[in-house]
N, C-alpha and C positions, 0 to 999 in steps of 0.2 A: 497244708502248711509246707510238707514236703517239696510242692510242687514250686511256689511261691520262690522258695529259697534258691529252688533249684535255675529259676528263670532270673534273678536277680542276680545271684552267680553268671551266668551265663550272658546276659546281659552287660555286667559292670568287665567282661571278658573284651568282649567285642566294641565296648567304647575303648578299649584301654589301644588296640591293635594298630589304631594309626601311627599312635603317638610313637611305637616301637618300629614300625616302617620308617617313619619320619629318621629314624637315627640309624638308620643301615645307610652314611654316606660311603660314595667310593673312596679309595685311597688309589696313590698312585700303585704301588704293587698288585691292586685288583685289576689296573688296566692292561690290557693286552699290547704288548711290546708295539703295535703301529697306530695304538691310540693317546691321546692326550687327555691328562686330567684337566678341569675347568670349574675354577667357582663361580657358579651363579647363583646372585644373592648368599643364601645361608648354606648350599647344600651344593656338595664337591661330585661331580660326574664324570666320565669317561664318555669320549666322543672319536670317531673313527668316520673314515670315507662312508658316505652313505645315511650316517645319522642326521637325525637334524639339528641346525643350529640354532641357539637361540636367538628368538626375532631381531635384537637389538642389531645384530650381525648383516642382517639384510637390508638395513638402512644405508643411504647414499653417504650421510653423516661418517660411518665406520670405515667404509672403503678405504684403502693406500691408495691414492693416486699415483705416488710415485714408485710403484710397482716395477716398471725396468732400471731402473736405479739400483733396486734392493735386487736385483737378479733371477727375477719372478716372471714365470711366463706370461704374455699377454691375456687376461680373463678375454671369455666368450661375452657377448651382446647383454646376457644374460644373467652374471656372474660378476663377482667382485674379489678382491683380495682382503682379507682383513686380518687383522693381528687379534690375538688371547690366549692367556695362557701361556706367552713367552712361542708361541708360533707364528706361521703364516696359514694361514689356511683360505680357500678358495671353495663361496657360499653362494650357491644358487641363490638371487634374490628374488626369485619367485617362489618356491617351496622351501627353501632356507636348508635344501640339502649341501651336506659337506661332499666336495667333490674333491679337494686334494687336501692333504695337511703339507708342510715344510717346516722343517728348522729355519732358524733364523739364520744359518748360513748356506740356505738353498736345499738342504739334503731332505730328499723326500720320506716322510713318513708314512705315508695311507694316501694312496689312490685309488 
């Protein structure tokens, strides 16, 4: 009987563990001074040069076209400029890594 209780315990433990993950979002003061917080969907993130972007980012769709306008260097072949988050950030569209962030007044944050 002991053992039952003990499994049932243990069990109703480890269903509960997602749902307590699920609510550890970031804030912006967890993010390190050259990263940007980001809502996506329901849950807040911190992203930095090197992370990956969410898919939506590496669509032709998101791109700035008018990238030298806004005082933004020319993206590589390969590469796009796109806004989130009240940034600029520069998104490998083929692995959807973050290769540069910017302010929206040019000043670079994470390369």
């Amino acid at each position: 009987m002991r053992n039952i209780i003990s499994a049932s315990l243990i069990a109703g433990v480890l269903c509960a563990m997602p749902y307590a993950a699920q609510a550890a979002d970031d804030n912006a003061s967890d993010c390190k001074h050259n990263a940007i917080l980001a809502k996506s969907m329901d849950h807040h993130t911190c992203y930095t040069s090197g992370d990956k972007a969410p898919d939506q980012y590496t669509r032709e769709e998101s791109a700035i076209k008018n990238w030298k306008a806004k005082g933004l260097p020319q993206p590589s072949d390969d590469s796009q400029w796109v806004q989130f988050s009240g940034h600029y950030v520069l998104v490998n569209r083929t692995n959807a890594v973050i290769e540069q962030i910017r302010t929206l007044k040019g000043a670079v944050v994470s390369q």
